[in-house]
N, CA, C and O atoms as CSV, one atom per row, in Angstrom:
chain,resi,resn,atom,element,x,y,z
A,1,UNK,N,N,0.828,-1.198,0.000
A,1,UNK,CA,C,0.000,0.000,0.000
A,1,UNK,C,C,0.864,1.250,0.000
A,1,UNK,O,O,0.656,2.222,-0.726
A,2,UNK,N,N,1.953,1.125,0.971
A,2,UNK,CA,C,2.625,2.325,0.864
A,2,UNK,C,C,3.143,2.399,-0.510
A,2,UNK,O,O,2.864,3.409,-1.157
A,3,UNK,N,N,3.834,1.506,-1.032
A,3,UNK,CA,C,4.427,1.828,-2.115
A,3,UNK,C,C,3.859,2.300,-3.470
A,3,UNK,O,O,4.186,2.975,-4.446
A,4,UNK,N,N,2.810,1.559,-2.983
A,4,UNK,CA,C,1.763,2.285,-4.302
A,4,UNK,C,C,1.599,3.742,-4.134
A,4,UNK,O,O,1.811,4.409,-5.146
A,5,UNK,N,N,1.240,4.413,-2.984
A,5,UNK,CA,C,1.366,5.589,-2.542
A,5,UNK,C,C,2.376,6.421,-2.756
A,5,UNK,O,O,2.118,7.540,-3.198
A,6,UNK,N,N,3.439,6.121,-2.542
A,6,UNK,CA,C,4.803,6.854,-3.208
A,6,UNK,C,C,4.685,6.625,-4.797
A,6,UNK,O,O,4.871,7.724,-5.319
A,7,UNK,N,N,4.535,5.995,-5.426
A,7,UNK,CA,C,4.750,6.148,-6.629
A,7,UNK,C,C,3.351,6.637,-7.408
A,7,UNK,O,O,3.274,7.052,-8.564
A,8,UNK,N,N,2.464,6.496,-6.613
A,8,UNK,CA,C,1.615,7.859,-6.852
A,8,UNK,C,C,2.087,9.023,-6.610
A,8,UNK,O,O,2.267,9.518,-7.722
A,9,UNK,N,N,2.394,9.753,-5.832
A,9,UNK,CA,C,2.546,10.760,-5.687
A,9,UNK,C,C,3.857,11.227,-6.343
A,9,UNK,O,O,3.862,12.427,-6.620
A,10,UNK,N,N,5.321,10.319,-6.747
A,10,UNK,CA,C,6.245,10.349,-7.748
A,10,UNK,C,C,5.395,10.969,-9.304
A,10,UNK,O,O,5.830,11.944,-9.918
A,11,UNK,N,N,4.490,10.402,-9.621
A,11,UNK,CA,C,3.841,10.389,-11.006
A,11,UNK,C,C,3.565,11.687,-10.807
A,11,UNK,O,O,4.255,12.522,-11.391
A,12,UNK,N,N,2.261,12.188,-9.746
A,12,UNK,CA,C,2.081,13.594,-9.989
A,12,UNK,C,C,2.577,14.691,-9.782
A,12,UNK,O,O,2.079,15.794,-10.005
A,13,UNK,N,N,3.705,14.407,-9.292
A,13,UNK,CA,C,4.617,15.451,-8.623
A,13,UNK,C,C,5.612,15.687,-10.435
A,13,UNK,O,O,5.791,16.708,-11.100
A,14,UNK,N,N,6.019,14.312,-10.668
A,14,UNK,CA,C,6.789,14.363,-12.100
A,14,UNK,C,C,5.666,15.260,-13.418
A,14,UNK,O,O,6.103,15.988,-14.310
A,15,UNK,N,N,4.871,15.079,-13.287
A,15,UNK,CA,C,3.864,15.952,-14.269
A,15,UNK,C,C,3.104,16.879,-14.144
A,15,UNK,O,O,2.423,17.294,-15.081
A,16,UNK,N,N,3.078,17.439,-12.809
A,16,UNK,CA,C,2.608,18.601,-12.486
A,16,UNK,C,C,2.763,19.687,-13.015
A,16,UNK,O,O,1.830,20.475,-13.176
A,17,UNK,N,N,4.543,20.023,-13.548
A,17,UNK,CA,C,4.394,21.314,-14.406
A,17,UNK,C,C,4.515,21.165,-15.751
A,17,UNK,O,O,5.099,21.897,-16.550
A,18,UNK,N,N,3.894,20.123,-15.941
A,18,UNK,CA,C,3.599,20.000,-17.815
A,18,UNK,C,C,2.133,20.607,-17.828
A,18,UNK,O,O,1.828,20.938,-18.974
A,19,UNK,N,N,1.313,20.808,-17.065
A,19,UNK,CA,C,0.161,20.978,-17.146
A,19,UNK,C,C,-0.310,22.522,-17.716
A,19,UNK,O,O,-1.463,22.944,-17.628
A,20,UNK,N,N,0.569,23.096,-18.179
A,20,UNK,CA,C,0.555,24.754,-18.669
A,20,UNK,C,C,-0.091,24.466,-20.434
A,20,UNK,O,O,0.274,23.579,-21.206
A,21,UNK,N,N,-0.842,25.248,-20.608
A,21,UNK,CA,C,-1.317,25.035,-21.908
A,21,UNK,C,C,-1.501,27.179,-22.375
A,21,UNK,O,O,-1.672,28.185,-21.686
A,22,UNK,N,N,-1.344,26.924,-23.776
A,22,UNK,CA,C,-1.320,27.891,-24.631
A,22,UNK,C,C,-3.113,28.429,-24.859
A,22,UNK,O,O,-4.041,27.828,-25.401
A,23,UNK,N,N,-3.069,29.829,-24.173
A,23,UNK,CA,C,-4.713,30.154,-24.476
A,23,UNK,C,C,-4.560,31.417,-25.382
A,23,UNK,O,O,-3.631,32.203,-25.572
A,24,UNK,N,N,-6.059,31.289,-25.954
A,24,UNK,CA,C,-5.536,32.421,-27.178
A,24,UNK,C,C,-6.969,32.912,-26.493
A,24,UNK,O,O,-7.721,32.302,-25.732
A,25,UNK,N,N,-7.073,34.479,-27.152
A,25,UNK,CA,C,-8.204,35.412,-27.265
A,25,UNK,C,C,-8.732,35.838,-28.167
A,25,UNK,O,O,-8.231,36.880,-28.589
A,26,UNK,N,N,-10.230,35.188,-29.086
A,26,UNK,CA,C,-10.603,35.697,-29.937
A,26,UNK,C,C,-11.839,36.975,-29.686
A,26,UNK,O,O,-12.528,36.971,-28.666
A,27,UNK,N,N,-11.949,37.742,-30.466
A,27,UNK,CA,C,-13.192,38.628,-30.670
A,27,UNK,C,C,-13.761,38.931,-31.829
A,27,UNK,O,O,-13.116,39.534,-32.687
A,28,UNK,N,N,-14.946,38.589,-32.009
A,28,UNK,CA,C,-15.756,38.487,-33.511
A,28,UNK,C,C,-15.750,39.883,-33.792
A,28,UNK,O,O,-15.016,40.769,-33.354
A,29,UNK,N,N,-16.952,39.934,-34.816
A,29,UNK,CA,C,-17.297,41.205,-34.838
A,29,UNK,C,C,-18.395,42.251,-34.564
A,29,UNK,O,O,-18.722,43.418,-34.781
A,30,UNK,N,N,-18.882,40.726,-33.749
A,30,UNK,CA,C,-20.310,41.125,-33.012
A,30,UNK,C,C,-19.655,41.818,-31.311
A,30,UNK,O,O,-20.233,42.607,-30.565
A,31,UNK,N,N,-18.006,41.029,-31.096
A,31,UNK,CA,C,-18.092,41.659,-29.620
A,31,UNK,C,C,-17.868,40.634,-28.856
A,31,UNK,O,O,-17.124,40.533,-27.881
A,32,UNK,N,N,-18.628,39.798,-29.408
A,32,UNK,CA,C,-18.483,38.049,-28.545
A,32,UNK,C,C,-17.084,37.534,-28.187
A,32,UNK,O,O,-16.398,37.236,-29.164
A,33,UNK,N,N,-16.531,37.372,-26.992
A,33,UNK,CA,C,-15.157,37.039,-26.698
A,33,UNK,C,C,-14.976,35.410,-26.672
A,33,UNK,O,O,-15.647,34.790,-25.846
A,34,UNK,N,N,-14.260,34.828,-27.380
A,34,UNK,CA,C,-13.854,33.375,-26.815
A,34,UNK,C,C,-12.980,33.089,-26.894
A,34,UNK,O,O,-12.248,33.454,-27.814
A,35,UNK,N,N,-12.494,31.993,-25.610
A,35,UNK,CA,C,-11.479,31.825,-25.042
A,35,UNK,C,C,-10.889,30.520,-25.717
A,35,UNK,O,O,-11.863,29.768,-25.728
A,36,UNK,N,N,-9.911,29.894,-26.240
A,36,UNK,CA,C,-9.810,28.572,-26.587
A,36,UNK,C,C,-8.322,28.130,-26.506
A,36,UNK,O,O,-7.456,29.006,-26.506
A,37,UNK,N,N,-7.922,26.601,-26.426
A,37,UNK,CA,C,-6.399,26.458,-26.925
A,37,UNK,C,C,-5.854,25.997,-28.277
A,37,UNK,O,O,-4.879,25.351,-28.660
A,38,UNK,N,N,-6.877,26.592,-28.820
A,38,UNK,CA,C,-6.651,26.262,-30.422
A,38,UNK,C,C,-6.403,27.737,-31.110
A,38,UNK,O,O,-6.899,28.791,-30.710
A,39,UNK,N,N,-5.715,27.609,-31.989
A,39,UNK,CA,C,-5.669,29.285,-32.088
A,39,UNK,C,C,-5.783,29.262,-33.437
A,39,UNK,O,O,-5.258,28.557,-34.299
A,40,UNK,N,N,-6.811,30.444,-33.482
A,40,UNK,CA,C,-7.516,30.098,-34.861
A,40,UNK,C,C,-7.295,32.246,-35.572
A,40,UNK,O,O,-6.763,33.082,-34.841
A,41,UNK,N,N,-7.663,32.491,-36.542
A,41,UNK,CA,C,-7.009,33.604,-36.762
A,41,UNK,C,C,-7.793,34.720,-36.330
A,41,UNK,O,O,-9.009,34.566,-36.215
A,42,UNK,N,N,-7.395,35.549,-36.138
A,42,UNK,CA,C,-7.476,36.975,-35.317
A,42,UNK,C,C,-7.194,36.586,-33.902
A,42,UNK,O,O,-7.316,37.561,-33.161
A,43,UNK,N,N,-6.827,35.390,-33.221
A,43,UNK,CA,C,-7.048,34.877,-31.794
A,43,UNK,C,C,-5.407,35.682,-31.521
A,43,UNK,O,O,-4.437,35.555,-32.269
A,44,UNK,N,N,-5.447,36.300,-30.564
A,44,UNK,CA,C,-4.648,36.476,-29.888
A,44,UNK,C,C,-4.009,36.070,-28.304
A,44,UNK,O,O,-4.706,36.189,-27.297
A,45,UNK,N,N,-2.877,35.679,-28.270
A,45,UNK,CA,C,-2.313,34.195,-27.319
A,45,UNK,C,C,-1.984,34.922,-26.183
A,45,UNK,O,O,-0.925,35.547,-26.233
A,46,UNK,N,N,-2.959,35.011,-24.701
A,46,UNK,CA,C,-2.733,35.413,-23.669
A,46,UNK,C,C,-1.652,35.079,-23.348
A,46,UNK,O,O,-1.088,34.097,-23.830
A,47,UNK,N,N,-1.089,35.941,-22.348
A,47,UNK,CA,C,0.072,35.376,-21.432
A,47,UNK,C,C,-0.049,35.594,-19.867
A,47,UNK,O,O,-0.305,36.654,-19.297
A,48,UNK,N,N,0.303,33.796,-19.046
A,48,UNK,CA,C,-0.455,34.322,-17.885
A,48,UNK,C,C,1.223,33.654,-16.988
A,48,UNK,O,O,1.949,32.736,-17.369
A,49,UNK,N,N,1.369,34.531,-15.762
A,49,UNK,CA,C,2.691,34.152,-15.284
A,49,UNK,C,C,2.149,32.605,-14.100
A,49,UNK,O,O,1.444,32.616,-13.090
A,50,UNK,N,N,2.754,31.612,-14.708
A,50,UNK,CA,C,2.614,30.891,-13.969
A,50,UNK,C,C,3.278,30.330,-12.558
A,50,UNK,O,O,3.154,29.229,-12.022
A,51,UNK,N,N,4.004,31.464,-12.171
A,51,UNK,CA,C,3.951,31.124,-10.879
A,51,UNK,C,C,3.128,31.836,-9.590
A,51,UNK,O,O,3.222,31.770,-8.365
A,52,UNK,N,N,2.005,32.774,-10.842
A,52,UNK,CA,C,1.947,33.369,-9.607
A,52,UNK,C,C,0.627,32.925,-9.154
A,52,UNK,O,O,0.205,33.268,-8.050
């Protein structure tokens, strides 16, 4: 049991800071804002500091 436990917590500790993903900002031309991680054109790619 323990050991399963450590190597759980090995796994999420090892992939924890892969978890950052690329967000973009689109706005139509109605005004409508959407948020996505696909970036599609006019989308412009937020930047957010991840440590804070």
């Amino acid at each position: 049991m323990k050991k399963t436990l450590y190597l759980v917590t090995l796994i999420v500790i090892a992939f924890s800071g892969s978890a950052f993903a690329e967000i973009y900002k689109r706005v139509d031309a109605d005004g409508r804002i959407t948020y996505s991680n696909i970036k599609t054109k006019g989308a412009t790619r937020l930047d957010f500091d991840p440590d804070a």
